[in-house]
C-alpha positions in Angstrom: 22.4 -20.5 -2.4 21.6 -18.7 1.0 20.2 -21.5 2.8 19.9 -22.2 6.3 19.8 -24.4 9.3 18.7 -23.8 12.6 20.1 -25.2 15.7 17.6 -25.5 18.7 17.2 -27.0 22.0 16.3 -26.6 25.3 18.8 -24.8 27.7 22.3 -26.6 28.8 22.2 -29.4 25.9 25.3 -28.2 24.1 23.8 -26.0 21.1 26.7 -23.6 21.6 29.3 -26.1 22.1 28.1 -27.7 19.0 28.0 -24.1 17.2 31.6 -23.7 17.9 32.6 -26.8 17.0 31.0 -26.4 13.5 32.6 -23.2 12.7 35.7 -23.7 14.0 35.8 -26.6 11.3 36.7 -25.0 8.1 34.5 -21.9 8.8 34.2 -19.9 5.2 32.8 -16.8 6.6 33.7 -15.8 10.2 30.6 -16.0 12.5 29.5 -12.8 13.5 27.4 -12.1 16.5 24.3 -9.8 16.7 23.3 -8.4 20.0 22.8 -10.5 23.0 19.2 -11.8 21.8 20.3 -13.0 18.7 21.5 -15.7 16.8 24.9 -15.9 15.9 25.6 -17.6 12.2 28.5 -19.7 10.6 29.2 -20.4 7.3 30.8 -24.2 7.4 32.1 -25.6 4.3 30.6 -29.2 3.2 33.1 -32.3 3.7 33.1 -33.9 0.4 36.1 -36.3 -0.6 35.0 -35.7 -4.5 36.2 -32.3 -4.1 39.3 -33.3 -3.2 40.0 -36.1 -5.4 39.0 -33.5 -8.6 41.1 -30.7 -7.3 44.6 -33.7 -7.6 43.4 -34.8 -10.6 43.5 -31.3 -11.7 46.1 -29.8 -9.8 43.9 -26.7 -8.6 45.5 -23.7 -7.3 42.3 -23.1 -5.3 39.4 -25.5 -3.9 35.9 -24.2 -3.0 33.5 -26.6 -0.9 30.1 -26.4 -0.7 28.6 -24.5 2.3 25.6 -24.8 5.1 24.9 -22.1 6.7 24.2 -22.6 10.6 22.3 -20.6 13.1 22.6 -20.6 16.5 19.0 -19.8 18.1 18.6 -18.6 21.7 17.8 -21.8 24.1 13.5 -22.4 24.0 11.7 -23.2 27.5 8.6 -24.5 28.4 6.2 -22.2 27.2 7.7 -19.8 24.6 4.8 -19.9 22.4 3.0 -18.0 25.0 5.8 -15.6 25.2 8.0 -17.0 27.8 12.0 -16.8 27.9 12.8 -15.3 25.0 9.6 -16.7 23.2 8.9 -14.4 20.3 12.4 -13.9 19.4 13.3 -17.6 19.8 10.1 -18.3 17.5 11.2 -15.5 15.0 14.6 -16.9 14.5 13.4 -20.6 13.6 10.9 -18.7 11.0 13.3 -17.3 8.9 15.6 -20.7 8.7 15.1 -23.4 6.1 15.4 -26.2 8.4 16.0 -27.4 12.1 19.0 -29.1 13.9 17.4 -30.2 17.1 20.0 -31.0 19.6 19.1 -33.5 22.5 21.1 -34.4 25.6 21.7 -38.0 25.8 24.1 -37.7 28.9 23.9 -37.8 32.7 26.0 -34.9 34.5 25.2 -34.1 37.6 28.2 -30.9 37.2 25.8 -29.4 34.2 22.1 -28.6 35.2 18.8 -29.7 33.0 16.0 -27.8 33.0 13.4 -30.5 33.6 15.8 -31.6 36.6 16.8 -35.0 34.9 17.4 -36.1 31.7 14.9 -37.3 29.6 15.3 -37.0 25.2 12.1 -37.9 24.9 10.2 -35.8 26.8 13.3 -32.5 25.8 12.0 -33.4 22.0 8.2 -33.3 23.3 9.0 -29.5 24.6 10.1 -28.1 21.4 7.6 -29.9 19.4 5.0 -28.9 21.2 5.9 -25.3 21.8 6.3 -24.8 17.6 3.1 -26.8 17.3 1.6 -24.4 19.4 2.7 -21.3 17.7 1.6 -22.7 14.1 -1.7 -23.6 15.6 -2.1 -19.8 16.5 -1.1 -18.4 13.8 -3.1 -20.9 11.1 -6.1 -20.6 12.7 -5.8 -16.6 13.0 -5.3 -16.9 9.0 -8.0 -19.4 8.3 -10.5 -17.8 10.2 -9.8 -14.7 7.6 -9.7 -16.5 4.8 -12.9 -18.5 5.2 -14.6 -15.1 4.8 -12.0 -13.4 2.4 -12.0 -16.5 0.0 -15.5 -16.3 -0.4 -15.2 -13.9 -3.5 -13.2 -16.8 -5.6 -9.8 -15.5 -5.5 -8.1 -18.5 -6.4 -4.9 -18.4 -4.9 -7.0 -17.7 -1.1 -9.3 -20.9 -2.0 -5.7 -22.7 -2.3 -4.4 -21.5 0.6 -7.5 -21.7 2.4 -7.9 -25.5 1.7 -4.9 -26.4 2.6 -5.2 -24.7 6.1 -8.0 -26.8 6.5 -5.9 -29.8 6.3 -3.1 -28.3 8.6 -5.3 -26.8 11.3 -7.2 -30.0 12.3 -3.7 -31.8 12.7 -2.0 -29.0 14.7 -5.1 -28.7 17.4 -4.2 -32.7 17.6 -0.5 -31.5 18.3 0.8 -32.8 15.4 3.4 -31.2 13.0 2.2 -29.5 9.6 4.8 -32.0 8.3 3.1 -34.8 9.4 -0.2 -34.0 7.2 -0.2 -35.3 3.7 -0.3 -32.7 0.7 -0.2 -32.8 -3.5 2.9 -31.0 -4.2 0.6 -28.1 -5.4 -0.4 -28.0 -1.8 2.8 -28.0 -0.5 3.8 -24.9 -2.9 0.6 -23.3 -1.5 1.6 -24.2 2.2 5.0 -22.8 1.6 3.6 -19.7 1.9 2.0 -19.7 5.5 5.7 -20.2 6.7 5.0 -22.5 9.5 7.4 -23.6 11.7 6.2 -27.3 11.8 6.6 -27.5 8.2 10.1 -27.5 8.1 12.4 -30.4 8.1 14.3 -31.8 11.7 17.6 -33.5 12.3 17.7 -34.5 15.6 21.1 -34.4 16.7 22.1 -37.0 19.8 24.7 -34.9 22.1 26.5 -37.9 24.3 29.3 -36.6 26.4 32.6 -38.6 26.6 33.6 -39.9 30.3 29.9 -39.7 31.9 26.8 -42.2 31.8 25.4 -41.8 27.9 21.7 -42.7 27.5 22.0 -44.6 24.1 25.2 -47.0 25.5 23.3 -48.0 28.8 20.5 -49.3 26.5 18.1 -47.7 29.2 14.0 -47.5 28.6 15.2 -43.6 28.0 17.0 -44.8 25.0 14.5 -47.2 23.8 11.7 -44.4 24.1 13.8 -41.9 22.3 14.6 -44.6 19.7 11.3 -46.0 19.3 10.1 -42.5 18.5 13.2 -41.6 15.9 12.1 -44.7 14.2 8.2 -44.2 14.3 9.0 -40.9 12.8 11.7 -42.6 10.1 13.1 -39.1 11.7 17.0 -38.7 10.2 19.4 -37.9 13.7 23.3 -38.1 14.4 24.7 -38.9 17.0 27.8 -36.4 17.8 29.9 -35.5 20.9 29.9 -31.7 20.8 32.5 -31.1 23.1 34.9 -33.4 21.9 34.7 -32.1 18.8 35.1 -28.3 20.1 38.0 -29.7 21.5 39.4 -31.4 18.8 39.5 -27.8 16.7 42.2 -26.5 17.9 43.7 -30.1 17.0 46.2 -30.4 14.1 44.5 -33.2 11.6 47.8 -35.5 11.9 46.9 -36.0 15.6 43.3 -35.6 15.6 42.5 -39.7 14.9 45.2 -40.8 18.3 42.8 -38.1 20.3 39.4 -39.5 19.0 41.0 -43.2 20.1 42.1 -41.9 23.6 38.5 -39.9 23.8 36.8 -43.2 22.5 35.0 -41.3 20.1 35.8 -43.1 16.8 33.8 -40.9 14.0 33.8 -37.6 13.0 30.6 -36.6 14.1 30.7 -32.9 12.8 31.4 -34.4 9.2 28.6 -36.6 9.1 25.8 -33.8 10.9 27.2 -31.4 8.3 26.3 -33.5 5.0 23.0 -34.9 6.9 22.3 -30.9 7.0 22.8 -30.3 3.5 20.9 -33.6 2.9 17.9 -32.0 5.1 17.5 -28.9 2.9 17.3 -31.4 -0.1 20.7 -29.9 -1.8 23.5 -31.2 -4.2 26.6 -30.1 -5.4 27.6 -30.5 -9.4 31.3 -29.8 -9.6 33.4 -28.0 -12.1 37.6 -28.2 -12.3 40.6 -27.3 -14.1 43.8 -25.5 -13.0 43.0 -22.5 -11.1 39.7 -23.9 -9.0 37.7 -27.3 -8.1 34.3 -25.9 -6.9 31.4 -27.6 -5.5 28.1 -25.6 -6.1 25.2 -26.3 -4.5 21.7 -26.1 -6.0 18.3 -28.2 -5.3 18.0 -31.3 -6.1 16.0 -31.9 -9.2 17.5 -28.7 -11.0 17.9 -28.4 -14.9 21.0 -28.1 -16.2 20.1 -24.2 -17.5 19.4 -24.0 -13.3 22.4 -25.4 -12.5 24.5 -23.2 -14.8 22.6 -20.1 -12.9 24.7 -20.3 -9.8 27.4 -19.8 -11.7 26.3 -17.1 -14.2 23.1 -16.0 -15.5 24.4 -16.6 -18.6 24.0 -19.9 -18.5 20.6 -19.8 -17.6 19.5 -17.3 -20.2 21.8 -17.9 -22.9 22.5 -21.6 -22.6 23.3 -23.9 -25.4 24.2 -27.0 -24.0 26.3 -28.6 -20.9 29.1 -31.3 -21.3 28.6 -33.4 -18.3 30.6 -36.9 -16.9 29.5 -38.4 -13.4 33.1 -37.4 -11.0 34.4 -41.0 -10.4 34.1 -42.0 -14.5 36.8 -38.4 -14.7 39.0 -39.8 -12.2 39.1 -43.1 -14.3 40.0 -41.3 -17.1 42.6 -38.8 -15.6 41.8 -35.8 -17.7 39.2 -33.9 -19.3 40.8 -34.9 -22.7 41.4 -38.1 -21.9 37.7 -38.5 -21.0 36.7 -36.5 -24.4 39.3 -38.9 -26.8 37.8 -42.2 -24.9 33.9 -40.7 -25.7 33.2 -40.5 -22.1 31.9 -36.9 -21.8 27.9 -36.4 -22.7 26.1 -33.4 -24.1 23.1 -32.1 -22.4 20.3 -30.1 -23.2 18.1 -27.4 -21.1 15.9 -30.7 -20.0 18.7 -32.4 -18.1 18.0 -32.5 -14.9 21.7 -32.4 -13.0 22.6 -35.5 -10.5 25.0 -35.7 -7.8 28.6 -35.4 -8.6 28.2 -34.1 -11.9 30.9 -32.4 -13.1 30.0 -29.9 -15.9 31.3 -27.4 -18.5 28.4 -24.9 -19.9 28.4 -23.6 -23.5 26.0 -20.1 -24.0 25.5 -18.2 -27.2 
């Protein structure tokens, strides 16, 4: 499932640090870099201690994570919806993603430059916003203004669309997010279309910066502002140090928890931004395992189990029968697949299942 995550900011705020980090961290598919104006992308496997646990149990010659795929987008400045920096690429980029990783500065360094002159999260997350606020609002009301005359024949998909760009156009001229405006879920199917970059979904990302003055431990009116808006916004953010963890790559794993002591960064941030990410785009992974592979796939969540069984052949989809299913930690109880089928702890499930997290399945097709 190709989706994909966008990592933005504003210039000197660690989005490349943070890039490298990620796929240096049990990279899948080596990133590979287009030409100087464009993104580089990384395919990082998702942390998931399930996958681990069912690949023991079964003593797998092979395990096979999930995967996010991350892109690293050309630094925005003031003013990119008008065209400046690299404004139409930068905008282009973020179009074709699924969803955002905003990264903020949070730290004082007087050695790294910001572009504003000081740091301030608040007002660095007020850029961005703005700047893909402003680019929706040009490009919805250039398509409502059309459609108010080409919906006039009754064409019922324009009268969708044109209905719910008068919801979304009113809110964007306010400067708010297309996100912020609330839709029927038919409306959001119809909005889908308009590919607007305010519709997608953020995670701010916090990037402190061990050894220096950190907004959110001086408990400074910065911090409070930048809080006060992550909460008003129930807005999901991490909090990661970007170059400790670049550092911390090229660490073996043994050692890695003495250097996160001695670095006085306690949590594996890259972990926990990595399944927030796959969070984001609304994903979960159903697992299946025996002897020669544990896999996590990945599918959206609310997915049948005939949709599930599509990621891993059509098959299953078109031909399917029925799924055995048992919830992961219930297969570890048991110890085996037939020790789970002789206690009666494996269900059958038809085409309406609709698959949870963790499910470990086995498909039967005609």
């Amino acid at each position: 499932m190709g989706l994909s995550i966008g990592i933005v900011g504003l210039p000197n705020v660690g989005k490349s640090t943070l890039f490298n980090a990620l796929t240096r961290k049990g990279v899948l598919i080596a990133n590979y870099p287009f030409a100087t104006i464009d993104p580089s992308v990384g395919v990082v496997a998702v942390p998931d201690i399930r996958l681990d646990r069912l690949a023991e149990m079964s003593h797998s010659e092979k395990k096979m994570p999930a995967a996010v795929e991350f892109v690293d987008i050309a630094g925005l400045v003031k003013g990119a919806s008008e065209g400046e920096g690299l404004g139409n690429q930068f905008l282009s980029h973020i179009r074709e993603v699924d969803a955002i990783l905003e990264v903020v500065r949070v730290f004082d360094d007087e050695d790294i430059h910001h572009v504003a002159g000081n740091v301030d999260p608040r007002y660095d997350i007020e850029v961005i916003d703005l700047e893909l606020v402003e680019a929706d609002k040009q490009s919805a009301e250039k398509r409502l203004e059309r459609l108010e005359r080409d919906a006039k024949g009754g064409d019922k998909a324009l009268v969708a669309e044109r209905d719910v760009l008068r919801k979304l156009v009113p809110a964007l001229k306010a400067g708010k997010a297309a996100r912020t405006v609330s839709l029927s879920e038919t409306e959001k199917e119809n909005a889908k279309t308009l590919h607007l970059l305010t519709l997608k979904p953020v995670l701010y990302v916090l990037n402190r910066k061990s050894g220096v003055v950190n907004v959110d431990a001086e408990n400074s009116e910065r911090w409070r502002e930048l809080k006060g808006f992550l909460d008003a916004n129930n807005a999901p953010y991490v909090i990661v140090d970007a170059g400790v963890e670049n550092e911390l790559s090229d660490v073996h794993q043994d050692e890695k928890a003495d250097f996160r002591r001695e670095l006085g960064v306690a949590e594996d941030g890259l972990n926990a931004l990595i399944k927030a990410g796959y969070s984001l785009l609304d994903l979960i992974s159903f697992f299946t395992t025996g002897e020669k592979e544990s896999r996590a796939w990945t599918i959206k969540r609310g997915s049948t189990a005939p949709e599930a069984g599509a990621v891993i052949h059509s098959d299953f989809r078109d031909k399917f029968i029925r799924a055995e299913v048992i919830e992961w930690s219930k297969l570890l109880e048991a110890g085996s697949y037939a020790a789970a089928r002789s206690k009666g702890l494996l269900r059958t499930e038809g085409k309406e299942y609709v698959v949870q997290d963790g499910d470990v399945m086995e498909f039967l097709h005609s």
